[in-house]
C-alpha positions in Angstrom: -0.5 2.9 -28.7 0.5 0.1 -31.6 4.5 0.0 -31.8 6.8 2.6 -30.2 7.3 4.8 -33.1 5.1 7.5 -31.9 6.2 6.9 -28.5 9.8 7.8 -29.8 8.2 10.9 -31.6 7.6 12.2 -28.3 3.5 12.1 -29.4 3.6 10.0 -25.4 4.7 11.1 -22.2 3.9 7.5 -20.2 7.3 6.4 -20.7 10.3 8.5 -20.7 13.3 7.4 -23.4 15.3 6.2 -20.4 12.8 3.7 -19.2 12.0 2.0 -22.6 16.3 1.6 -22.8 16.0 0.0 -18.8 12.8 -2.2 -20.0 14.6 -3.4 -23.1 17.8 -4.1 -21.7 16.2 -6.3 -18.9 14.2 -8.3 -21.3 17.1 -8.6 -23.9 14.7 -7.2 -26.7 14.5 -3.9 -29.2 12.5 -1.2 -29.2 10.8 -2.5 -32.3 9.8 -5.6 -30.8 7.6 -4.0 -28.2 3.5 -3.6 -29.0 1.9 -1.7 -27.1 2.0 0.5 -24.3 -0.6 2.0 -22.0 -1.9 3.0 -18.7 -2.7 0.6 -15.9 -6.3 0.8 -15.6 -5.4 -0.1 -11.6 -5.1 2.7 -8.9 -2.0 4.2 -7.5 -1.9 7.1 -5.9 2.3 6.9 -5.2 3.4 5.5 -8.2 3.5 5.6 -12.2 2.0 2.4 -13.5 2.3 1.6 -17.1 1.6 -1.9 -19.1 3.8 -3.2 -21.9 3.8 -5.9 -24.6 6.1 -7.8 -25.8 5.0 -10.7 -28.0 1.5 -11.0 -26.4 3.1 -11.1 -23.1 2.1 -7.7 -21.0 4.4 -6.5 -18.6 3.9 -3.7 -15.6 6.2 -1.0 -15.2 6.2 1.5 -12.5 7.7 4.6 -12.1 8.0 5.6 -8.6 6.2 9.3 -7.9 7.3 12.5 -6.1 9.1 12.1 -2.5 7.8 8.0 -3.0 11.8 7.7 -1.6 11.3 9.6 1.5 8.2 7.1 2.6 9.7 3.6 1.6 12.7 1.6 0.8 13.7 0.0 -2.3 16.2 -1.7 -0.1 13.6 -3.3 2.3 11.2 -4.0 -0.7 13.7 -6.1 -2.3 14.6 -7.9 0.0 10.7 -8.5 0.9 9.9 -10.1 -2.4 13.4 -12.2 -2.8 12.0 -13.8 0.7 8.7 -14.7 -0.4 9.4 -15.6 -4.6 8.7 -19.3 -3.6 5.9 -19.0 -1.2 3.0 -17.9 -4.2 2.1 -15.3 -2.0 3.3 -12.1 -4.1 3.1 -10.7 -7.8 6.6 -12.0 -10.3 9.0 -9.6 -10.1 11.4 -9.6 -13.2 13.7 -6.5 -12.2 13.4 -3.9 -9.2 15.8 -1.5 -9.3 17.1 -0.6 -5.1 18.4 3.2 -6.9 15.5 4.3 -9.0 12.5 2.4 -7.5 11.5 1.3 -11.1 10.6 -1.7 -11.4 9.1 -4.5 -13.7 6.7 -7.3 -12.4 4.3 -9.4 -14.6 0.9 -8.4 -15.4 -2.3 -10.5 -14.5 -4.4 -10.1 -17.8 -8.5 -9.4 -16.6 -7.2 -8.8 -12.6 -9.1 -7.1 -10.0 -8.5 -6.1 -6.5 -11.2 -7.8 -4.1 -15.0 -6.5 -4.2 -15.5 -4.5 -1.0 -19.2 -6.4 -0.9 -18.1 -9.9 -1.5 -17.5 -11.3 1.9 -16.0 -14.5 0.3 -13.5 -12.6 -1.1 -13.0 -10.7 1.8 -12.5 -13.4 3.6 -10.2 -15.0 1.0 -8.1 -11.1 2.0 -8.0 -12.0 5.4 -7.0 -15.7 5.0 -4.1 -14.3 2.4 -3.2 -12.0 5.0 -3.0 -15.0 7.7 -0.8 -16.8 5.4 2.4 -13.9 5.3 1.5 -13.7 8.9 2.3 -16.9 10.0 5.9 -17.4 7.4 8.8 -17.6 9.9 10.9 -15.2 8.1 13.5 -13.3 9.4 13.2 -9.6 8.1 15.6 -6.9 9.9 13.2 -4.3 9.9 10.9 -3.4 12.7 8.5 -0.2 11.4 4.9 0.6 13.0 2.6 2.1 12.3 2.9 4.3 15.1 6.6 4.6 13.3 5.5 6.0 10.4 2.7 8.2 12.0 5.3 10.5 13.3 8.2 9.8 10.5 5.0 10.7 7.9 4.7 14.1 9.9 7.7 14.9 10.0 8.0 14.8 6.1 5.1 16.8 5.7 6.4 19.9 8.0 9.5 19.4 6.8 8.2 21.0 3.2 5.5 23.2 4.4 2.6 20.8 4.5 1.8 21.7 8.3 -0.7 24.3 6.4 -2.7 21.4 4.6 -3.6 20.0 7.5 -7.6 21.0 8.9 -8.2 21.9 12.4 -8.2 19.3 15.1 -5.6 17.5 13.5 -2.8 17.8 16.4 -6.0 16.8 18.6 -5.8 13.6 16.9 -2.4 13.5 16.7 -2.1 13.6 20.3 -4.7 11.0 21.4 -2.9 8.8 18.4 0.2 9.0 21.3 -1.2 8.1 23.9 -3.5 5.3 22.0 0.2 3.9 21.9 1.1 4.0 25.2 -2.1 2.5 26.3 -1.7 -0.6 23.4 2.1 -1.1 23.7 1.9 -4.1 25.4 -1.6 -5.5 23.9 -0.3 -7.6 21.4 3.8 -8.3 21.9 4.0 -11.3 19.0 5.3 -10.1 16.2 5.7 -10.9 12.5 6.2 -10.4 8.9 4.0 -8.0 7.9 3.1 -6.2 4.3 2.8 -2.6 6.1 0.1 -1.3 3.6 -2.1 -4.1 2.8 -4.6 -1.7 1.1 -7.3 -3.4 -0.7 -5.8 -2.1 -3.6 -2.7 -4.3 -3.0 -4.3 -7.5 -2.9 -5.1 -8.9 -6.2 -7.3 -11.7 -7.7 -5.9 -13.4 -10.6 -6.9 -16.5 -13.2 -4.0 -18.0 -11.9 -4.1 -18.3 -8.5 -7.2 -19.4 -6.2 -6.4 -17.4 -3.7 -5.6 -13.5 -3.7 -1.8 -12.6 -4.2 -0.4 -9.3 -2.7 1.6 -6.6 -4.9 3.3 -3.4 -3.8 5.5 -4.9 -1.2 6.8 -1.7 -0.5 6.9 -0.9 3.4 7.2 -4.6 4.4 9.0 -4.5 8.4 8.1 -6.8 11.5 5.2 -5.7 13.1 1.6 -7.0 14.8 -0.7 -8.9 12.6 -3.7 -6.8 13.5 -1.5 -3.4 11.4 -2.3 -4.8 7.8 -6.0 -5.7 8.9 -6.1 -1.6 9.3 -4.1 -0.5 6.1 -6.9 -2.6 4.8 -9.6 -1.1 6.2 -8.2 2.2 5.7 -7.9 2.2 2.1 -11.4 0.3 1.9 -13.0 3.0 3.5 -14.1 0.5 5.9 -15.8 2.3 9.2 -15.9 0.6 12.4 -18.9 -2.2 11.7 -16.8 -3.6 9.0 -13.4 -3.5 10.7 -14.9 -5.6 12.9 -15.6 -7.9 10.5 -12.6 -8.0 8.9 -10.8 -9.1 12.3 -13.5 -11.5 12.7 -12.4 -13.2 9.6 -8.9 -12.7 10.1 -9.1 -14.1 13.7 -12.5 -16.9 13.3 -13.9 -15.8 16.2 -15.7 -12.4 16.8 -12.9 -9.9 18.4 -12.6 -9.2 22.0 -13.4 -5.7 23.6 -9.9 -5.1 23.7 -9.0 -6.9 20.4 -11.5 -5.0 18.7 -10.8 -1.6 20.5 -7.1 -2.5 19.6 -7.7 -2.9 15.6 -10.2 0.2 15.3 -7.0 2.5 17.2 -4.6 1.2 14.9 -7.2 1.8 11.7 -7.7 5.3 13.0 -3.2 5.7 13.2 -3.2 4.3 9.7 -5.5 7.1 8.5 -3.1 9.6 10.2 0.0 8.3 8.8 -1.8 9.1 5.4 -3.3 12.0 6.3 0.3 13.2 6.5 1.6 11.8 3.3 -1.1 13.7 2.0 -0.1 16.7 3.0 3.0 15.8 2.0 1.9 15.2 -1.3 -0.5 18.3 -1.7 2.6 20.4 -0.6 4.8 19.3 -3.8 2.5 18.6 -6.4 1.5 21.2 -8.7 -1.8 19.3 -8.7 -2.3 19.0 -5.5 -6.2 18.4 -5.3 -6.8 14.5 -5.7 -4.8 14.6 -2.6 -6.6 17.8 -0.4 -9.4 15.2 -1.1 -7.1 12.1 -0.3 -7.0 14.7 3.4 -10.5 15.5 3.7 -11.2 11.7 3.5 -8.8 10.7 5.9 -10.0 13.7 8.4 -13.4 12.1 8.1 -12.3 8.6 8.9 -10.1 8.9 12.1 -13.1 11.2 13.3 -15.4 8.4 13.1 -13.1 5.2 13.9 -11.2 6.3 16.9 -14.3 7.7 17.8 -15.8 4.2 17.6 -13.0 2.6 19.3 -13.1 5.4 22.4 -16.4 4.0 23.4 -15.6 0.9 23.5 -12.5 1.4 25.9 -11.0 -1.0 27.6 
């Protein structure tokens, strides 16, 4: 879309009226003086991601999506990326609003998220990963996974999504609690952690060597091994790969219990989203990008925790 005349027309529905006024008044500019505007080819299943231009330079605003406030805070988000702005570590942020959620961050011209098959970049994930890990930051927010497991359920009962869920889901639910009491005191040193380091949220750029992360939002203290498994989750990464992830992560092969530890978690990840999406497929008019979003995560924690239950402990 050249200019914003149609856009004003109404011939566009990526942008509402009151997001161009919030996007011009943060950059000091008129309407006139803005491009282009289109969707971000990258994936989001939460939020609304849309690219702008403003003198050749592209900008990425997102519009937070349906109930997005009941699973994270803009608060917490904030904060994240305010403590790490000078570590390199994180996508620019040029305005986040802690109200609305929107917010507008530079764009990385000809990015990518990490190839699933490249093990050097992969590794590079890991090593990214290692890096927030190990910052001594002091963040005032302890969430788990296990946290959000149940807080995610709750939402999704709370609005009639207990009916989206497929049978033997409260089977898994059950062995998810007492996975926890069986871990609680595996892995006691905590840190800063991302809370959904999806593959999708790390990001290689021309202008960094190294992958950066984006979508700070459900940073909280935690254990180091929870982002390997929001990795591996959203990678579709069964138990031979997770494996392999730690392996990198850690430079050593995983112990039986390390490796029994991450699978668990990777198979609680998948339940925390198997609730946001019935969450989602219970307010969403279309509803079936995330009934698939459920069937997937169904298969997964099927197959990982079953993976992890044989190798005990």
């Amino acid at each position: 879309m050249e200019g914003t005349g149609d856009f004003l027309n109404g011939d566009y529905s990526l942008l509402k009226k009151e997001h161009i006024e919030v996007f011009c008044r943060v950059l000091n500019i008129n309407e006139e003086q803005i491009e282009r505007i289109y969707e971000n080819p990258g994936r989001s299943a939460n939020n609304s991601n849309v690219v702008i231009v403003v003198d050749d330079k592209s900008y990425l605003f997102r519009i937070p999506g349906a109930g997005t406030e009941k699973f994270c805070s803009r608060e917490r988000e904030a904060l994240a990326y305010d403590l790490l702005k000078d570590t390199g570590l994180t996508d620019k942020v040029i305005y986040l609003s802690v109200e609305t959620g929107v917010k507008i961050s530079k764009y990385y011209e000809n990015s990518r998220i990490p190839s699933g098959n490249n093990q050097e970049e992969l590794k590079a994930s890991m090593e990214t990963l290692k890096k927030l890990h190990k910052l001594d930051i002091d963040f005032p927010y302890v969430d788990t996974l296990f946290d959000r497991m149940k807080r995610y359920r709750d939402f999704a009962l709370e609005v009639g999504g207990g009916k989206y869920y497929l049978e033997g889901f409260d089977s898994f639910y059950q062995k998810m609690l007492e996975f926890e009491e069986v871990v609680k005191d595996f892995d006691k040193e905590l840190c800063f952690t991302h809370g959904d380091a999806s593959i999708n949220n790390l990001l290689i750029t021309q202008e960094h060597d190294y992958p950066i992360l984006i979508d700070m939002e459900f940073p909280a203290i935690g254990t180091r091994f929870e982002d390997i498994a929001t990795f591996c989750v959203d990678a579709d990464f069964r138990a031979d790969k997770i494996l392999l992830m730690t392996e990198f992560y850690l430079g050593r092969k995983p112990t039986d219990r390390e490796a029994y530890h991450v699978l668990g978690l990777s198979a609680v990840a998948s339940m925390m989203w198997y609730s946001w999406a019935a969450y989602k497929s219970a307010v969403e008019e279309d509803n079936k990008l995330f009934l698939d979003f459920r069937d997937d995560y169904h298969s997964y924690v099927t197959d990982v925790y079953g993976a992890a239950e044989e190798i005990g402990i």
